[in-house]
C-alpha positions as CSV (number, residue, x, y, z in Angstrom):
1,X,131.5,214.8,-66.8
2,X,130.7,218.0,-64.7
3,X,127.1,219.1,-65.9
4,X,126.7,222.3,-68.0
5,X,126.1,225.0,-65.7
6,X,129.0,224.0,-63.5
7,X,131.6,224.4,-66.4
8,X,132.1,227.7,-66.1
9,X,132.6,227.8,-62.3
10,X,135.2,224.7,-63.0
11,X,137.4,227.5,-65.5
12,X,136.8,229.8,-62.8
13,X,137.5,228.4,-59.1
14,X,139.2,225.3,-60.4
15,X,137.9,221.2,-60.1
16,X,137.4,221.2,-56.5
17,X,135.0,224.1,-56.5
18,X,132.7,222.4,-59.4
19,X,133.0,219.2,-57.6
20,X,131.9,220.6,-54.5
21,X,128.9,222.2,-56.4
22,X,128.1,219.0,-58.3
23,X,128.3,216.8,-54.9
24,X,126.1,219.3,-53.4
25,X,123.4,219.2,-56.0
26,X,123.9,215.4,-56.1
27,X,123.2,215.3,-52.2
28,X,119.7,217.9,-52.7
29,X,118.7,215.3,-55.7
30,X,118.3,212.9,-52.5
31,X,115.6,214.8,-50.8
32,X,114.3,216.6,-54.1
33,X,114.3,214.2,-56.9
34,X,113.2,216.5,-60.0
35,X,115.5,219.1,-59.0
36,X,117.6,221.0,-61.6
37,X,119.9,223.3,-62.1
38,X,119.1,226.5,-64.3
39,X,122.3,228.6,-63.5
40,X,125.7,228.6,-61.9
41,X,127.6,231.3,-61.8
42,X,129.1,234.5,-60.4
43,X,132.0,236.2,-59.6
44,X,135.2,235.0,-57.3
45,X,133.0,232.1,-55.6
46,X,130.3,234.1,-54.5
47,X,127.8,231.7,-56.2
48,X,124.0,232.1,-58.0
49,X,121.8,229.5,-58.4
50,X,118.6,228.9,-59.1
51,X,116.6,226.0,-59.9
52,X,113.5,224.7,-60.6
53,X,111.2,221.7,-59.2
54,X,108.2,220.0,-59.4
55,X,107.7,220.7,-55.5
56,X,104.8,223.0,-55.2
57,X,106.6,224.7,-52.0
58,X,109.5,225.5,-54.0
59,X,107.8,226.5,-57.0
60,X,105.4,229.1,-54.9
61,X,108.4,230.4,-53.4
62,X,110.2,231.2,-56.7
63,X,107.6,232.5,-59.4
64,X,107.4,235.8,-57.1
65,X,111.2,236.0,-57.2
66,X,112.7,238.4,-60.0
67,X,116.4,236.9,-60.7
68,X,118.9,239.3,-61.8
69,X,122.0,238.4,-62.6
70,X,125.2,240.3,-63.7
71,X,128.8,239.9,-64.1
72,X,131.6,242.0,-63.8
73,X,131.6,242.1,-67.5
74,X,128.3,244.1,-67.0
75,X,129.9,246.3,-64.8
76,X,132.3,247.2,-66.8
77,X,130.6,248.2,-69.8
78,X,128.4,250.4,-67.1
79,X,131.6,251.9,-66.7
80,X,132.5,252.5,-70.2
81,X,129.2,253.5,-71.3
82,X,129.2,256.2,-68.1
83,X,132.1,257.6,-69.9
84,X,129.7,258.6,-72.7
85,X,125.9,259.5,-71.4
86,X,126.1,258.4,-67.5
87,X,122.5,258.0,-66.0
88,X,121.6,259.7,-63.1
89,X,120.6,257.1,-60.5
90,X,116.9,256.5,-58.5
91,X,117.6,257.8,-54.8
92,X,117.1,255.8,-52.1
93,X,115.3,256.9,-48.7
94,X,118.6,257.7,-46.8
95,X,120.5,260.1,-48.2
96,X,122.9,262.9,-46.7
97,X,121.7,266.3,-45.8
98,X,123.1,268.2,-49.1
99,X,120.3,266.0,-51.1
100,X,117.4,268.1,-50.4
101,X,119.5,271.6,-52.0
102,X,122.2,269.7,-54.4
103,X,121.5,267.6,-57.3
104,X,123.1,264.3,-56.9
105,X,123.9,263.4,-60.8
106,X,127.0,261.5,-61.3
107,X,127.2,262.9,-64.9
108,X,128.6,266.2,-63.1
109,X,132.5,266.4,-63.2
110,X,134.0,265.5,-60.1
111,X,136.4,268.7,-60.7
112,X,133.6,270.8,-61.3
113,X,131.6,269.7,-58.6
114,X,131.7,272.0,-55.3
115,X,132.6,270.1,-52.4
116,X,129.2,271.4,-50.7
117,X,127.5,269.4,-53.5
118,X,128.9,266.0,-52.6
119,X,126.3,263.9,-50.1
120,X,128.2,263.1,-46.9
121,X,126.5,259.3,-47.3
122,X,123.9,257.5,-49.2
123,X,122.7,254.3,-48.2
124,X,119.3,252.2,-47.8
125,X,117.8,253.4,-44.4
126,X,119.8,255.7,-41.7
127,X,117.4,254.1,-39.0
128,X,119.0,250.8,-39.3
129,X,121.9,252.5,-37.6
130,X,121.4,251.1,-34.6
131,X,120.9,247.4,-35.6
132,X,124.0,247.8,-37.4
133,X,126.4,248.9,-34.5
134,X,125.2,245.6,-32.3
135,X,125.6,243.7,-35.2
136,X,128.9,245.4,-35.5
137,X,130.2,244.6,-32.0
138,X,129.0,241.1,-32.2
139,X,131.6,241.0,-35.5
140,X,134.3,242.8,-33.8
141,X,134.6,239.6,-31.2
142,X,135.4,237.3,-34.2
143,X,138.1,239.8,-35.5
144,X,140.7,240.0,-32.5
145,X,143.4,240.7,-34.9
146,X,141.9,244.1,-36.1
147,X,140.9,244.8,-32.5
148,X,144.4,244.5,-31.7
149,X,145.7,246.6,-34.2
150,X,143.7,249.1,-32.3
151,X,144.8,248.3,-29.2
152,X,149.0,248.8,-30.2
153,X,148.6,251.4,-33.0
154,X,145.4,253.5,-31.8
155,X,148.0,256.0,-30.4
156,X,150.7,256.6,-32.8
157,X,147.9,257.0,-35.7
158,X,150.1,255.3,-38.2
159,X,147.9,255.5,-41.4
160,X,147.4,259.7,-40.6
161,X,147.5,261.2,-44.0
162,X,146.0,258.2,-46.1
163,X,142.7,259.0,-47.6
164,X,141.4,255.4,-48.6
165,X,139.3,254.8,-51.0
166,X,137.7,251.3,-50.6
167,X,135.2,249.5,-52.9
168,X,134.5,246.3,-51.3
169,X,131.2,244.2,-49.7
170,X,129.7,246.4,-47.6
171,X,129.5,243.9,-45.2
172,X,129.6,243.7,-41.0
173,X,132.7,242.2,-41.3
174,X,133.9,245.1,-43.8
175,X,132.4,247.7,-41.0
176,X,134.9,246.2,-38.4
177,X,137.9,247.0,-41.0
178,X,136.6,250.4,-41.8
179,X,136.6,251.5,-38.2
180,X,140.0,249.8,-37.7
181,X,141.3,252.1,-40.4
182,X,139.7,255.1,-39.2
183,X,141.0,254.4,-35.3
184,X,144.7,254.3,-37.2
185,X,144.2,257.8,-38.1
186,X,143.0,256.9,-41.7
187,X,140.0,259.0,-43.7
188,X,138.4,256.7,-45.6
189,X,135.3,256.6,-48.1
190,X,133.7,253.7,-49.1
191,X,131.3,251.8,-51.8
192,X,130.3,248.4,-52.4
193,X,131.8,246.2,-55.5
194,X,128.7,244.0,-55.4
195,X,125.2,245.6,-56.4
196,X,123.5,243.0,-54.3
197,X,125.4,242.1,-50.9
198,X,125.7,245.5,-49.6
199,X,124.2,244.6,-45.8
200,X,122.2,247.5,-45.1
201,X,122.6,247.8,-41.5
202,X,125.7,247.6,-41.6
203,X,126.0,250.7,-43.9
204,X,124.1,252.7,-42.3
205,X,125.4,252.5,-38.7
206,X,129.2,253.2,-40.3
207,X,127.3,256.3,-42.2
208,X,126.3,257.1,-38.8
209,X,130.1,256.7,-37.4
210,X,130.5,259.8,-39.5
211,X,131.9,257.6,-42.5
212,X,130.9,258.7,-46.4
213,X,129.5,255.0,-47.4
214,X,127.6,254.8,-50.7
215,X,125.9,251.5,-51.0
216,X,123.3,249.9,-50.9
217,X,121.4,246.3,-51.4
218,X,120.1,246.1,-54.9
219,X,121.4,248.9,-56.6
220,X,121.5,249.5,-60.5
221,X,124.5,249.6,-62.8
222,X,124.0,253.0,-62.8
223,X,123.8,253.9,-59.4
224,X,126.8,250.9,-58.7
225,X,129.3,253.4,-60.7
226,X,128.0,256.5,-59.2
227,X,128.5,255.2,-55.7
228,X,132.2,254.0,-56.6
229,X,132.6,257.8,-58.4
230,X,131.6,259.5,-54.3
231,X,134.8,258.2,-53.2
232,X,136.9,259.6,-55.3
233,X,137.4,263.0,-53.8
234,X,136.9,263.8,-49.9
235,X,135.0,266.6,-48.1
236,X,137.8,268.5,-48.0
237,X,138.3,268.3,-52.1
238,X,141.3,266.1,-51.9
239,X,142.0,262.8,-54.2
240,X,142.2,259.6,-52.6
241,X,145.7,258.5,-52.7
242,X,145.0,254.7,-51.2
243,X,142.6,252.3,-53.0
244,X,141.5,249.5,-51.3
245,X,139.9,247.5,-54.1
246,X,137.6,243.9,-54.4
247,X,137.5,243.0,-58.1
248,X,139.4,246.3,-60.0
249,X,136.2,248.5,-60.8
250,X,137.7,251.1,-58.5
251,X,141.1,250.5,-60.2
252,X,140.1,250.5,-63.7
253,X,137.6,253.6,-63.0
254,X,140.5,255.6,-62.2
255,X,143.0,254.3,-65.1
256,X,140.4,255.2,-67.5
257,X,138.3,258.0,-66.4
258,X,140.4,259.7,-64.0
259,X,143.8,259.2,-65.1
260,X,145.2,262.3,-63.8
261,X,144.3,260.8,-60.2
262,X,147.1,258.2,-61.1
263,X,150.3,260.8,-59.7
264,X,148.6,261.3,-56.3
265,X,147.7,257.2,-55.6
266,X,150.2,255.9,-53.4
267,X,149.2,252.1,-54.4
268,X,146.7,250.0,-53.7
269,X,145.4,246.1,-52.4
270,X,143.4,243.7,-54.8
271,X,141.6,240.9,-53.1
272,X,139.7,239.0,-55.6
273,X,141.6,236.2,-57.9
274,X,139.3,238.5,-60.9
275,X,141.2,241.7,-59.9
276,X,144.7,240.5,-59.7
277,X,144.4,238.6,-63.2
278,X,143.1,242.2,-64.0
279,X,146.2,243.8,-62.6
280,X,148.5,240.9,-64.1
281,X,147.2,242.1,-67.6
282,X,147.1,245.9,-67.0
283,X,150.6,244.9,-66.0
284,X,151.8,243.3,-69.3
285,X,150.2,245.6,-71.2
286,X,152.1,249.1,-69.6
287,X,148.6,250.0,-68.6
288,X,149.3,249.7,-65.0
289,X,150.4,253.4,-63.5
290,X,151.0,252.6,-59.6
291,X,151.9,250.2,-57.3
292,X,149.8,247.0,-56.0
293,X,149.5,244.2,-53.9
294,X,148.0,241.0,-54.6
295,X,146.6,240.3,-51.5
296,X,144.5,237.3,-52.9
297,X,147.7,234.9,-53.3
298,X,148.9,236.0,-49.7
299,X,149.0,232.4,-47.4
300,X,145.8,233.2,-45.5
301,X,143.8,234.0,-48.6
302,X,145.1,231.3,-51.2
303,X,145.3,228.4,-48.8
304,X,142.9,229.1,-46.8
305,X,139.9,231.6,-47.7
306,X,139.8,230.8,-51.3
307,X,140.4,227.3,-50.6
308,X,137.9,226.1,-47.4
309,X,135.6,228.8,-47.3
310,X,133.5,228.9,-50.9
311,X,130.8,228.9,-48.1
312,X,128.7,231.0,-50.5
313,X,128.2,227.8,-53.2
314,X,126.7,225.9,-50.0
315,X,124.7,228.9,-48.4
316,X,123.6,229.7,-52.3
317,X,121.8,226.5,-52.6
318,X,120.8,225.8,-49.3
319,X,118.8,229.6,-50.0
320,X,117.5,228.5,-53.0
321,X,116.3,225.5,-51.8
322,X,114.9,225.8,-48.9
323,X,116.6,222.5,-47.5
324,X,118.7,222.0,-44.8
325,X,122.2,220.0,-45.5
326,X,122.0,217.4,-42.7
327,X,118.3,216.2,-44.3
């Protein structure tokens, strides 16, 4: 019998993911007896948890931590209730140029918004540009196949035309795609579909690159809508007419707030196994109004990404408890 706070991760990622989680909590129970565990959960394997334990070191490190969580269910309803009475959202320290003369509020209508209004990036902290682009190169040696891709398309500019729209971690990894997109004659604007593992660095040196990126580490609900809402129209005023979406807040945004957007979206890719059940029952329903791809049951993703590398579940606990696998 899996315990409690595992069940939930067993309906979502199937047996092997909450046996993994219950070995691994069986395995820290070694080295910290009265350790137990207060929640697991989260969205597409990227795994909370937190627990508690008589160890003093743990217990010192904890009380000072505030734990948020959310679930795309929370999202959701942010998106819905934006619909109604959106809320403007807290500014961060980096902002575009335009923010000091323009007011940022995502309550104002994307069609009656001047283009001059629209910040040409918001992120944490522009000075982390320059962290982010060695961290970027660093990534770029563990991604030959992108890197190649801009070796034998670079030229021809295949992708000239596409305004892309992309709402996934804003990650260095993520930065390495972006500029593979952009070198294939792409524009592309991006937010984050995670309020929490936006990697700031990273953000900011592809805001310096010249790309609009909206995200941030530890944004509200609030401000997580907004951000997805800057991508929607580019500097010039046009739609998007490519989404590139992690978890279908960008798709359903767009079905149900923008629908006249629909005729001008070419299609778009779903990566998360969330998104594509989305897209499954948008499907059945009629609700769905342009093509997509389901790139999460592709051979590299189902058999091997979703598959081998929950690495999250493992790093999640090692992080919260401050213990090292190998003892």
């Amino acid at each position: 019998m899996l315990p409690g706070c595992l069940r939930h991760l067993e309906e979502r990622q199937g047996l092997w993911a909450a046996e993994l989680a219950a070995g691994m909590l069986l395995r820290l129970k070694a080295y910290i007896p009265n350790i137990s565990p207060l929640f697991c959960g989260g969205d597409d394997g990227l795994v909370v948890c937190t627990v508690s334990a008589q160890s003093p070191r743990l217990r010192n490190k904890m009380k000072h931590e505030k734990c948020r969580t959310f679930s795309l269910k929370h999202r959701r309803q942010a998106i819905e209730a934006s619909r109604h009475e959106p809320v403007p959202p807290s500014l961060p320290p980096s902002v575009g140029r335009a923010a000091a003369t323009h007011s940022t509020s995502p309550g104002t209508k994307h069609q009656e918004r001047t283009m001059s209004e629209k910040l040409p990036y918001k992120v944490a902290d522009i000075s982390l540009a320059e962290w982010g682009r060695k961290a970027i190169e660093i990534a770029e040696n563990e991604m030959p196949g992108l890197i190649k891709m801009r070796e034998l398309y670079g030229q021809s500019k295949p992708l000239k035309g596409a305004r892309i729209a992309g709402c996934l971690h804003m990650t260095l990894q993520t930065a390495v795609l972006i500029e593979t997109l952009t070198a294939l004659g792409a524009e592309v604007q991006w937010s984050s579909c995670n309020i929490f593992s936006t990697q700031d660095h990273a953000a900011s040196a592809i805001a310096k690159a010249g790309v609009p990126v909206y995200a941030w580490k530890g944004e509200t609900d609030e401000e997580y809508v907004w951000c997805i809402e800057q991508t929607l129209y580019f500097k010039d005023g046009q739609p998007l007419n490519m989404i590139l979406d992690d978890g279908g807040d960008l798709t359903n945004m767009v079905h149900q707030k923008y629908p006249k957007l629909l005729a001008g979206i070419r299609g778009l890719s779903e990566e998360t196994t969330t998104g594509v059940h989305n897209l499954y029952k948008m499907l059945k329903s009629g609700e769905l109004k342009i093509p997509a791809i389901n790139v999460n049951d592709s051979v590299t993703k189902s058999k091997f990404d979703n598959l081998l590398a929950a690495e999250s579940l493992i790093d999640g606990i090692k992080r919260a408890t401050d213990v090292m696998i190998a003892g």
